[in-house]
C-alpha positions as CSV (number, residue, x, y, z in Angstrom):
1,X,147.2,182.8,218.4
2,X,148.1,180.2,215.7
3,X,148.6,177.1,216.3
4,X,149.8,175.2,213.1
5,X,150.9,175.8,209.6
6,X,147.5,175.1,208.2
7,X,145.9,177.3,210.9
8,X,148.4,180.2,209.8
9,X,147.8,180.2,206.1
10,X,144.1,179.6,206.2
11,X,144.6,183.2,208.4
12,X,146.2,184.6,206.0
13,X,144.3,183.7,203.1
14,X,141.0,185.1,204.8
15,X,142.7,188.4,204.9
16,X,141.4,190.9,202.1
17,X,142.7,190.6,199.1
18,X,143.1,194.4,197.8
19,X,142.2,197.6,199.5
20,X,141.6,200.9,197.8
21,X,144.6,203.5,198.3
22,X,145.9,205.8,196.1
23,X,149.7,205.6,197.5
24,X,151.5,202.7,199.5
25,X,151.7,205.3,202.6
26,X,150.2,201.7,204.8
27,X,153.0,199.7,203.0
28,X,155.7,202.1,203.6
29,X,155.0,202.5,207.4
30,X,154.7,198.9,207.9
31,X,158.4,198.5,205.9
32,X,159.6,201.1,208.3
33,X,157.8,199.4,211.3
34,X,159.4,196.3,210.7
35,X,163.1,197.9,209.9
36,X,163.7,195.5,207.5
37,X,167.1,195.8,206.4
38,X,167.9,194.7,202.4
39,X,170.8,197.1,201.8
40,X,173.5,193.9,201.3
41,X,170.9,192.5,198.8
42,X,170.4,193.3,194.7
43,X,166.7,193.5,193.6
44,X,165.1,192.7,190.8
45,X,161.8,193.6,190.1
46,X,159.3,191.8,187.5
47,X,156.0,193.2,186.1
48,X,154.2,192.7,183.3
49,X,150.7,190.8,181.7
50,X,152.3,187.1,181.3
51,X,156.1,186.1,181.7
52,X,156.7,186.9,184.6
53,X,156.7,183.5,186.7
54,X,158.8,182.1,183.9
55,X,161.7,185.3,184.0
56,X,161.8,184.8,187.6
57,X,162.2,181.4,187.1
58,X,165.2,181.6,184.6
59,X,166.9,184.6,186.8
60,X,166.7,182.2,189.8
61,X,168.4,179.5,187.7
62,X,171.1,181.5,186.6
63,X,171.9,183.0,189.8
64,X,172.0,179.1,191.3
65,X,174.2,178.1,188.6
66,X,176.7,181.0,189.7
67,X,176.9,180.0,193.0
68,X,174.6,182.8,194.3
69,X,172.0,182.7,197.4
70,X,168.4,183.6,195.8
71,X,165.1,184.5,196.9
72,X,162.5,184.5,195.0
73,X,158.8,185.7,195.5
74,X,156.3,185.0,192.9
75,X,152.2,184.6,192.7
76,X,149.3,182.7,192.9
77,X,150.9,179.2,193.5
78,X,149.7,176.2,191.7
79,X,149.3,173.3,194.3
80,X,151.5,174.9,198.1
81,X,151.4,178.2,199.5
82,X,154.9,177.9,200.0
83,X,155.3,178.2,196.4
84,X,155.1,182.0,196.2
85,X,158.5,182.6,198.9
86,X,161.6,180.3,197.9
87,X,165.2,180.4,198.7
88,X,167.6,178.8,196.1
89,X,164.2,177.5,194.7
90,X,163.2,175.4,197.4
91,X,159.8,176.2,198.7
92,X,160.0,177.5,202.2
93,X,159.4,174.9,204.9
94,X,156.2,174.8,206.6
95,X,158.5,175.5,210.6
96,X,159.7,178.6,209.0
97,X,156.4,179.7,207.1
98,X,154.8,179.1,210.6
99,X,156.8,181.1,212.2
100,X,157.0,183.6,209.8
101,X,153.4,184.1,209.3
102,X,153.4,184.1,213.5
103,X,155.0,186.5,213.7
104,X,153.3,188.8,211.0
105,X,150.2,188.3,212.8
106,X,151.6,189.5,216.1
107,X,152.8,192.5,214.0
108,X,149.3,192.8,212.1
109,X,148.1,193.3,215.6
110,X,150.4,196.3,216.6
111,X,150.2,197.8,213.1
112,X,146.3,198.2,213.3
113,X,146.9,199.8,217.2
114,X,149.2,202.2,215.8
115,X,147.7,203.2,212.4
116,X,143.9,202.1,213.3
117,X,144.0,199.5,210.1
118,X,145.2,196.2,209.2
119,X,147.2,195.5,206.3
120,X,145.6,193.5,203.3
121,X,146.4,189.7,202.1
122,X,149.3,190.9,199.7
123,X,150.6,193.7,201.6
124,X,151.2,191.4,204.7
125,X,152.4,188.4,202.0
126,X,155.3,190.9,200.6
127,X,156.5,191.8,204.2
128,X,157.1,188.2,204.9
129,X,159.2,187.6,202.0
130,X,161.1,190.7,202.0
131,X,161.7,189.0,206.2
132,X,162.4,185.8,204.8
133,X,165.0,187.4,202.2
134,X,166.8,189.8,205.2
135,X,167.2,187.0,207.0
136,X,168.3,184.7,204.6
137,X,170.8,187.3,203.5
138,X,170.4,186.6,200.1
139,X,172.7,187.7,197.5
140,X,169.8,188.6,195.1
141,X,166.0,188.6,195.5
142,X,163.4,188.2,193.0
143,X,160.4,190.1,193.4
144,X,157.5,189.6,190.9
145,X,154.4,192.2,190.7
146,X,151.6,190.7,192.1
147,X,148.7,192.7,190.2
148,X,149.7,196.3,188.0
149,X,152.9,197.6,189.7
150,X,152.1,201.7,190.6
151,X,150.6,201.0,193.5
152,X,151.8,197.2,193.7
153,X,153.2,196.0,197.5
154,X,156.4,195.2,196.3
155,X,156.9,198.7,194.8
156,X,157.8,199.5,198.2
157,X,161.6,199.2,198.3
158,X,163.8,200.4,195.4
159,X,165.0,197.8,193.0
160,X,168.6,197.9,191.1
161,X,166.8,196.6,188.2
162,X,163.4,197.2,186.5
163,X,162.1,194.2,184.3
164,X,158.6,194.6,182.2
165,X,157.9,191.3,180.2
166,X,154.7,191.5,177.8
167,X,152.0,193.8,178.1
168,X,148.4,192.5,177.3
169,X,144.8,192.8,178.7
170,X,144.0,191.4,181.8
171,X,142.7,192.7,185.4
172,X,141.1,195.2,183.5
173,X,138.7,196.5,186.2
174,X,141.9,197.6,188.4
175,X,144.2,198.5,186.0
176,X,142.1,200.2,182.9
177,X,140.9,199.0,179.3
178,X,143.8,200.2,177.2
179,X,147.1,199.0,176.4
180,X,148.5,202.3,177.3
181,X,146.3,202.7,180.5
182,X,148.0,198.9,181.8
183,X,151.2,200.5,180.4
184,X,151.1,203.6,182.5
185,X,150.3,200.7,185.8
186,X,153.3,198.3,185.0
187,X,155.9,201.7,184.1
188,X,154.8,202.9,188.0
189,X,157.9,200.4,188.9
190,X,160.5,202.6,187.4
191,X,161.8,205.2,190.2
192,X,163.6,208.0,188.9
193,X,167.6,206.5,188.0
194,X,166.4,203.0,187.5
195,X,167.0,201.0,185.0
196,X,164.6,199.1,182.7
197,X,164.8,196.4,180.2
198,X,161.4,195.3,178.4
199,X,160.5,193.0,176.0
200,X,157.2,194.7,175.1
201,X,155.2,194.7,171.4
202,X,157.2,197.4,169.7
203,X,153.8,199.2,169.2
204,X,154.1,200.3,172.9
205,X,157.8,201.7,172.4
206,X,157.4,205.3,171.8
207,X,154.8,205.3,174.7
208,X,157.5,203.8,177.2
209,X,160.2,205.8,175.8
210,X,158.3,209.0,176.6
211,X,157.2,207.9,180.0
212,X,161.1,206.7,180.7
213,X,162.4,210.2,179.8
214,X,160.0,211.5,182.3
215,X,161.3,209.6,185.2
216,X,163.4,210.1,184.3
217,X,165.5,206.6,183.9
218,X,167.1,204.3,181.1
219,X,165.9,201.4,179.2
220,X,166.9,198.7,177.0
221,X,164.2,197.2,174.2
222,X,164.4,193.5,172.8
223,X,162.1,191.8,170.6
224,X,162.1,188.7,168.6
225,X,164.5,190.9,166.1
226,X,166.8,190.1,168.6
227,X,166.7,186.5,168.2
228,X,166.8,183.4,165.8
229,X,164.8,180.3,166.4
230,X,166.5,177.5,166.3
231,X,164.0,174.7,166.9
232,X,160.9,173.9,168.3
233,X,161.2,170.6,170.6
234,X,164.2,171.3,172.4
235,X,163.0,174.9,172.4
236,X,166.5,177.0,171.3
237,X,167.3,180.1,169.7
238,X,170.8,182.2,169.1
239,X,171.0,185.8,170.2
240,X,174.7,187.5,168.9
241,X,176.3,184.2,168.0
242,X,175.7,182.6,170.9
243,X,172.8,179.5,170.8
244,X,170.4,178.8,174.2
245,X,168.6,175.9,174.8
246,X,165.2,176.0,176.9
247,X,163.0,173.1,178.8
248,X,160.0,175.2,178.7
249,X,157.7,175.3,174.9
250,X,156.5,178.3,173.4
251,X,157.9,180.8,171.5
252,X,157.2,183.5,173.9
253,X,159.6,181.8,176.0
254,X,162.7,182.8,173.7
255,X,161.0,186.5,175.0
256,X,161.3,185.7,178.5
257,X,164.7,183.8,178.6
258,X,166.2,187.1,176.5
259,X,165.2,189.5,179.0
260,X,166.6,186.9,181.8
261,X,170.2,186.9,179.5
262,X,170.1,190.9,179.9
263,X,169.2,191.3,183.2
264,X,172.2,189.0,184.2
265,X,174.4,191.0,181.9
266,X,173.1,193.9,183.0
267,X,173.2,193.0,187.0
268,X,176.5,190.7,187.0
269,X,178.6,191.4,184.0
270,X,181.4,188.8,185.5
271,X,178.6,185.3,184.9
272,X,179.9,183.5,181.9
273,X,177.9,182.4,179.0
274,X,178.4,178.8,179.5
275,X,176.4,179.7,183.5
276,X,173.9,181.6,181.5
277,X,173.3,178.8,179.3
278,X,173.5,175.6,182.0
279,X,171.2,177.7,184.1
280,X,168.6,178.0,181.4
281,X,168.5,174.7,180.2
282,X,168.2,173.3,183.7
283,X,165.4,175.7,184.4
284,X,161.7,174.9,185.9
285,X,158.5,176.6,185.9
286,X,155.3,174.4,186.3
287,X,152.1,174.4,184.8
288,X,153.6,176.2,181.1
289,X,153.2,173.9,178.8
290,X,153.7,170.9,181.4
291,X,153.2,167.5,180.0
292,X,151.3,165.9,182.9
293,X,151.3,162.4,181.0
294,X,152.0,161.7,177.4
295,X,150.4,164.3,174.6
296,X,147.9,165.7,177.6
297,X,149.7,169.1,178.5
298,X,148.6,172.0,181.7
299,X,149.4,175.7,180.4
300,X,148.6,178.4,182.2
301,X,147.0,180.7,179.9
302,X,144.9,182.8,182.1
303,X,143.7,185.7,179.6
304,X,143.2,186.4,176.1
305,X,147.0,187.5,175.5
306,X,148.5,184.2,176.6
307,X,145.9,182.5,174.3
308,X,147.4,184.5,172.3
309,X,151.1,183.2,172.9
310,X,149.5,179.5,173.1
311,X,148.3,179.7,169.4
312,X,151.7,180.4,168.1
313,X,153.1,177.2,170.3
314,X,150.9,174.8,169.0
315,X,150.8,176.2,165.6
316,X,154.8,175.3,166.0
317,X,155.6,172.9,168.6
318,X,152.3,170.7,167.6
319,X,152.5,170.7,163.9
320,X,149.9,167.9,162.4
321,X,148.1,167.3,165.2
322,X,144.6,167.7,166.9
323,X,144.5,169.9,169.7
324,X,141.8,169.5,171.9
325,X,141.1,172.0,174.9
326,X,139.7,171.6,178.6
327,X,139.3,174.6,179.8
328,X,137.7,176.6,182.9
329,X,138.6,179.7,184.3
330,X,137.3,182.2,187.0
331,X,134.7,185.0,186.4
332,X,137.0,188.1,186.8
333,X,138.3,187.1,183.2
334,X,137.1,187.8,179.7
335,X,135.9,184.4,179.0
336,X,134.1,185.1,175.9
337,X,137.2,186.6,174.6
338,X,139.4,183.5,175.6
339,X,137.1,180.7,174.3
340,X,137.0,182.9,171.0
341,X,140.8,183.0,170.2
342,X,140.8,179.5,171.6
343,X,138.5,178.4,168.6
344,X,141.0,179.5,166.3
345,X,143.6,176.8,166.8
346,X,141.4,173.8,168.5
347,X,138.7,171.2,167.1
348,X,137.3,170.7,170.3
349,X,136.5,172.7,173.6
350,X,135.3,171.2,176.6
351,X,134.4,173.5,179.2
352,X,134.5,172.6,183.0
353,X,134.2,173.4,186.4
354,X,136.5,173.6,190.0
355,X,136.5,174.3,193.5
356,X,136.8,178.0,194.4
357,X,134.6,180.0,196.1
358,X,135.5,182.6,193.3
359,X,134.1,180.6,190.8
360,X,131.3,181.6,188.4
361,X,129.1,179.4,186.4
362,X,130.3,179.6,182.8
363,X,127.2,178.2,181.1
364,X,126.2,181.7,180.2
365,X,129.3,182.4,178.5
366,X,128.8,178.7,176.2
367,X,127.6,178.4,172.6
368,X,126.5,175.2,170.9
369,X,130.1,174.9,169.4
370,X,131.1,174.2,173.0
371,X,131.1,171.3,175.4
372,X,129.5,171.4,179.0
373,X,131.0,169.1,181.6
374,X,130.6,170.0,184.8
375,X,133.2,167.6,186.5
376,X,137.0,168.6,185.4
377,X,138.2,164.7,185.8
378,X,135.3,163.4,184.5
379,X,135.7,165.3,181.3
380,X,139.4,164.5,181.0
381,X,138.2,161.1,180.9
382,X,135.5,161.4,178.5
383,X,138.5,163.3,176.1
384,X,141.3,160.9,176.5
385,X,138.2,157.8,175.9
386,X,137.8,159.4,172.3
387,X,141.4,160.8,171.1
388,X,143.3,159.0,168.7
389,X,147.2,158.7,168.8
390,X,147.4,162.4,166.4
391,X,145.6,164.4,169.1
392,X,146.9,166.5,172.0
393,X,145.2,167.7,174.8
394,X,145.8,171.0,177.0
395,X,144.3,171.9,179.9
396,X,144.8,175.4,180.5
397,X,142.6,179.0,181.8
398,X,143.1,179.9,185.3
399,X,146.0,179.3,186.7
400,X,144.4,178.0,190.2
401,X,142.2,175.5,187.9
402,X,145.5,174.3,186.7
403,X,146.6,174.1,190.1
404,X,143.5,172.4,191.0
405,X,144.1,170.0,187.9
406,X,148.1,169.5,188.8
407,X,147.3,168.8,192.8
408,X,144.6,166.1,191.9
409,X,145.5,164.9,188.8
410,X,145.9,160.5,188.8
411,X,149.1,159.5,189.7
């Protein structure tokens, strides 16, 4: 039995991450179990490398600004648990996450006494929002990929619409070392009469094409052709005559808010421009470029591909200036590879430490061009104690050491 909120999500967090299966046979009996009922709802379904968080975030915007009831489930969070299960964007309240994670115990329990298992961290995570939504009877639920998509816990259900934002290397140890082989994981959302709309490298197009046509199911393709860049700071761009203005920096966001414009077109012909555009520009999705207190920035650039997409945003939206980096990250990821591409567009790197029992010293990874400090706040300090008024700094590698900056960071 649980008794509070805390109590409930330090249970569920202890559960196991991943377990090995070669189908979603446990995830499909538990759905059934349950008799979750999401037949009045649309679903939307977003995979991919990086993008993904912000897409949902746009979608859920747009939907709001229509008038429509939205669930969204994303992952990890940043600073609550409650982050990854929202309705109309709000994070859900720690009565209902009680009782909702209550009650999934309880059924943990029966599950194991009928199928002689229990379910895993992300298996039992994906049930509770696909509850929360039922319940909620939301118009339209967001449902973001947690790690691949093929065998993914939210591949469970059919989706009206397939989304696949940019395709780069990361989780390599589940998902393959190849483009194509991480291609072949995110493609296992697409059922057979879906529809897809992707905003992936056009190198990967004739490689999706042929998988779509074996579905077989449709697909849409969009890439910066697509687009012209307005301006950097605010963020806007035009797409068939029509001009959009974003909060959020970065150039791979123009990316992520053209797939959002599609999949609205796509899903609810009837929403107007002028809602497309008022629920973009009032959109919010933290830790992406967030300025945490003037020219010191969080960005969640958690592999080498959104390093990647973070050297073309300060290349443009910092133009002039000295970019300094703090950066940490956990040991699943390349780190060698990251702290090389961050070289390219930085004159300092100072490498740091956090609290997770994930964690991995990084000194091994560190070359004399580096900085060592173990403390994160300690080093931000030492930074901002040397920096003149032409240099910007931005935290950014894991995403739970930007959480872990974003929770603590001096008010």
């Amino acid at each position: 039995m649980l008794n509070n909120v805390n109590e409930a999500v330090q249970w569920i967090e202890k559960q196991v991450k991943f377990k090995p299966k070669t189908d979603l046979e446990r995830m499909r009996n538990a759905y059934k179990m349950l008799g979750i009922k999401l037949d009045h709802i649309k679903k939307i379904h977003v995979a991919g490398t990086n993008g993904k968080g912000s897409v949902c975030s746009y979608l859920t915007h747009i939907f709001m600004e229509q008038g429509l009831k939205v669930g969204t489930y994303t992952s990890p969070y940043l600073v609550r648990f409650n982050e990854r299960i929202r309705y109309q964007f709000i994070e859900i309240p720690d009565d209902e996450l009680f009782e909702l994670i209550q009650m999934i115990y309880d059924f943990n329990i029966s599950y194991e006494k009928t199928f002689g298992e229990f379910l895993s961290f992300f298996e039992l995570l994906t049930l509770m929002s696909l509850l929360y939504f039922s319940n909620k009877k939301v118009d339209v639920m967001i449902m973001e990929v947690g790690l691949g998509g093929l065998l993914d816990a939210t591949n469970v259900i059919d989706y009206n619409l397939s989304l696949i934002c940019s395709i780069g290397f990361d989780h390599m140890k589940q998902l393959g070392n190849t483009l194509e082989s991480i291609s072949f994981n995110k493609l296992g959302i697409l059922k057979p009469d879906n529809h897809l709309i992707t905003t992936v490298d056009p190198s990967l197009h004739a490689y999706f094409k042929d998988y779509v046509a074996l579905v077989p199911a449709t697909a849409e393709y969009y890439t910066f052709a697509d687009v012209e860049k307005r301006s950097d700071l605010p963020l806007s761009f035009s797409h068939q005559d029509v001009t959009y203005e974003l909060p959020l920096i970065g150039d791979y966001q123009i990316l992520n808010a053209l797939l959002s414009i599609k999949a609205v077109h796509y899903l609810y012909p009837e929403i107007s421009t002028k809602t497309i555009q008022e629920g973009l520009k009032k959109t919010v999705w933290l830790g992406r470029l967030e300025e945490v207190e003037p020219h010191i920035y969080i960005d969640g650039a958690h592999n080498t591909h959104a390093i990647d997409a973070l050297n073309v945003t300060v290349e443009n939206a910092f133009k002039g200036k000295s970019v300094w980096i703090l950066f940490s990250a956990l040991g699943d990821k390349d780190i060698p590879g990251m702290i090389k591409k961050i070289h390219a567009f930085t004159s300092k790197i100072v490498v740091t430490t956090f609290p997770d029992s994930r964690f991995q010293d990084l000194s091994p990874f560190l070359s004399p061009t580096e900085t060592y400090i173990p403390n994160a706040f300690e080093a931000l300090k030492k930074m901002k104690g040397e920096r003149d008024k032409n240099t910007i700094i931005i935290i950014t590698g894991s995403l739970h050491f930007i959480g872990y900056i974003k929770q603590n960071y001096p008010k």
